[in-house]
N, C-alpha and C positions, 0 to 999 in steps of 0.2 A: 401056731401061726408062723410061717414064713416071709422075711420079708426081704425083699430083694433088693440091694443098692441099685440104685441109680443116678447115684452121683457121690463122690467123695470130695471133701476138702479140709485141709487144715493149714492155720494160721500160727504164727509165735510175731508177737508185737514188743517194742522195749516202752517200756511204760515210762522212759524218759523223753522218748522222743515225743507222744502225746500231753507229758507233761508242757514239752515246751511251746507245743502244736495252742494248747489252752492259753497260757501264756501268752503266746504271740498275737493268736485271733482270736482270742476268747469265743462270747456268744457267737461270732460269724462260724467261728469253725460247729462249734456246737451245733446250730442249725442248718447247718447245709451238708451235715453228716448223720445227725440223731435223729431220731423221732421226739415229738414231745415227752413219751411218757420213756425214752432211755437218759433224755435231759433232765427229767424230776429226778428219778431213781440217781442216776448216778450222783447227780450234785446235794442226796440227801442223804450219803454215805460221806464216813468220815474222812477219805482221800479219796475225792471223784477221780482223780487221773488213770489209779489203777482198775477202775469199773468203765469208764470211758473206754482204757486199753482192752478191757476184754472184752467190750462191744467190736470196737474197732478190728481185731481180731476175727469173730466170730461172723462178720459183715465180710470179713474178704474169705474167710473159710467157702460161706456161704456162696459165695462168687464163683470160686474155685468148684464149688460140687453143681453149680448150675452147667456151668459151661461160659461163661461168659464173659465173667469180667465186671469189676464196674468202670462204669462211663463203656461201656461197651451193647451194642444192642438193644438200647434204651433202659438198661441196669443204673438204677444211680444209689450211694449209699442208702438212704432214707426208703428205699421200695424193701429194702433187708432191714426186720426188726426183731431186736430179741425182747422179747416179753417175760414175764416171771409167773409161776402158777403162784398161789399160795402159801406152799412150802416153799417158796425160791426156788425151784427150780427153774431153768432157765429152757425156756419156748421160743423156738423161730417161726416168725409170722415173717411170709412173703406179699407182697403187693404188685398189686400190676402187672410190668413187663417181669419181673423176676417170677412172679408166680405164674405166670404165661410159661416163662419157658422153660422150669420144674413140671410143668403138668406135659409140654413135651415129650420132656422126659420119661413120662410115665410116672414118677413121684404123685404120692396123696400125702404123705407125710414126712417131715424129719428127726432125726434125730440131731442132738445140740450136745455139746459136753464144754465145758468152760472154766480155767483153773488160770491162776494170777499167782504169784510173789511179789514182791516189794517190786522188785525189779524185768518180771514178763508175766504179758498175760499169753494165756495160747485155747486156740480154741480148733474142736473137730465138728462137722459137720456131715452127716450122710445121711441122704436124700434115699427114701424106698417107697 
């Protein structure tokens, strides 16, 4: 099977500056950025900041392969969610305007890849 990009993005985040993002607005930044279920996950890992950072990452990757942007087009963080199959690996669920304007695009699916160190998270995204 073939599949054809239709959008490309990637992200590199410093997992210190989300650290301090927590920090400073705790839950506010959390809900007006997360989904519920990337707010359990992350904060049920033993250093939320660096699985926050690679959501966070992975949400403006995502951005970058729609075309859009967030806060752009009716794009806001929380319509980009990354989910988990079973084995962990990591799934992008689009909502709403975001998944409005991947199906634009021609996109039925993406691809996600998502890798952290202590200190960056970075994440790719490609929409086919």
């Amino acid at each position: 099977m073939t599949m054809t990009p239709r959008g490309l993005g990637v992200d590199l985040v410093e997992v210190g500056r989300i650290r301090d993002l927590l920090a400073r607005h705790g839950d506010r930044f959390k809900e007006r950025t997360f989904t519920a279920g990337e707010i359990a996950y992350c904060d049920s890992c033993a250093d939320p900041a660096i699985h926050y950072a690679a959501r966070f990452a992975a949400k403006e990757a995502a951005a970058k392969a729609i075309g859009t942007g967030l806060w752009s087009q009716g794009v806001d963080w929380r319509q980009i969610e990354v989910a988990r199959e079973e084995s962990g690996r990591p799934v992008l669920v689009l909502h709403d305007e975001a998944r409005a304007h991947a199906e634009k695009l021609g996109s039925g699916a993406s691809l996600i890849s998502i890798t952290h160190t202590r200190d960056l998270a970075m994440a790719q995204v490609i929409l086919v």
